[in-house]
N, C-alpha and C positions, 0 to 999 in steps of 0.2 A: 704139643703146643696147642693154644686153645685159640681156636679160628675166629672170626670175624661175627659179627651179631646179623650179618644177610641172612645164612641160614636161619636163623629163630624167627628172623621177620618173615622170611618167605611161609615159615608154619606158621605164625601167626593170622600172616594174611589170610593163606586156606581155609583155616580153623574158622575165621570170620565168614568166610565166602561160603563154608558148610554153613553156617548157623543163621547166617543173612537170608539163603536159598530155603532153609525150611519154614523161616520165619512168613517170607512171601509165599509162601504154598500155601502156608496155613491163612493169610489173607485173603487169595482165590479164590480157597473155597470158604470164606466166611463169606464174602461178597458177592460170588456167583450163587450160594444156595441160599442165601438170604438168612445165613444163623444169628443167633442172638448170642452166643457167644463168642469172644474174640479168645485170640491165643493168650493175651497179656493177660485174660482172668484167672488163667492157669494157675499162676504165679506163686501162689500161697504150698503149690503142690509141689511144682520144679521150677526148673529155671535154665533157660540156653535150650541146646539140643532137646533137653531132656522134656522143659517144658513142649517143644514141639512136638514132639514124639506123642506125649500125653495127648496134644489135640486133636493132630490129625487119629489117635488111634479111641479116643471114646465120643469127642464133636464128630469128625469127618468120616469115622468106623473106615480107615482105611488101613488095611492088611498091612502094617509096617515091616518091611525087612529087618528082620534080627536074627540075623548068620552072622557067621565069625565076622562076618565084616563089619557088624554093628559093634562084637566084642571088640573090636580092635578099632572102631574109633571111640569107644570110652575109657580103653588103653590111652589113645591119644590126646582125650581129652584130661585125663588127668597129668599127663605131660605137659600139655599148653599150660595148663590151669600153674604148675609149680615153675614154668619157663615167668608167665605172665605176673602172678601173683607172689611168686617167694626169688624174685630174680635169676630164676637157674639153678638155685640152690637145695640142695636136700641133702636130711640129716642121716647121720649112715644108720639110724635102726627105722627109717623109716621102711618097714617089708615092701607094701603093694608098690608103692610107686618104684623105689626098686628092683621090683619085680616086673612090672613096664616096661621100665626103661632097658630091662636086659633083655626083654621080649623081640625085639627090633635091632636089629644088625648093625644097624648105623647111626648109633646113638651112644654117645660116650661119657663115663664119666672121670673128672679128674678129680681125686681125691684131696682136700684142703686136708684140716686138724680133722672136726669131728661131725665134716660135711663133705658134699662132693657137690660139682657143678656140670650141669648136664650141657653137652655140649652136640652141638648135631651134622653129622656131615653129608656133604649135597647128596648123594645118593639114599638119605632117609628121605629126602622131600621126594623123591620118583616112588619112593615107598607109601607113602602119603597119599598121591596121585592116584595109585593104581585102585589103592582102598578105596577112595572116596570114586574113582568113577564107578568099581562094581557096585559101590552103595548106590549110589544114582541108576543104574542097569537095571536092581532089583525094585528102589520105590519106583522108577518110571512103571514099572512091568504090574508094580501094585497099583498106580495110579489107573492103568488101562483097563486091570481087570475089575475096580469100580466105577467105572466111569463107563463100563458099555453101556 
């Protein structure tokens, strides 16, 4: 049976609250070290996370975390991204996202004709959780170790 749309919003909202949090890091330190470049210049290069990522790692030269825990939220990100952008839907020869979504335990799909709708149950959001705080465990620990 296909569950209620709380779960998608509860990832959505995270998803936001990762991307929101790197967005203001990357303002900190535009504004505390006095750079001339901002994150939004990025733009042309990436975009979301990704754009972040790019700043704080050639603007900010700060050591970014990229462990499995980084693979796995770009796993997740391309999740949000077909939750958010193609309504939950995906086509069954799409491989990688696919391949995502089987990656994670608690992520299901229910098969229409010549799609399937990914659907998510609350014990993926504590999956979510746990990722995203080791992510934060490892930038905070990168933040310290340029900031001494």
């Amino acid at each position: 049976m296909v569950s209620f749309q709380v779960e998608k919003t509860v990832f959505t909202s995270l998803w936001s609250y990762l991307e929101n949090s790197l967005n203001i890091l990357c303002q900190i330190y535009e504004y505390h070290n006095s750079l001339n470049v901002n994150y939004k210049d990025m733009k042309s290069k990436a975009r979301g996370i990704d754009r972040a990522k790019l700043y704080l790692t050639k603007v900010v030269q700060l050591d970014f975390p990229t462990s499995l825990n980084w693979n796995e939220i770009k796993k997740l990100q391309n999740i949000r991204n077909k939750i958010v952008h193609s309504y939950s839907e995906v086509n069954n020869n799409e491989i990688q996202i696919l391949s995502n979504i089987n990656y994670f335990q608690y992520l299901k799909l229910y098969p229409l004709n010549s799609t399937s709708i990914i659907e998510i149950e609350e014990l993926f959001l504590e999956c979510v959780i746990t990722i995203f705080e080791s992510f934060y465990k490892g930038l905070l620990d990168s933040i310290k170790k340029r900031d001494k």
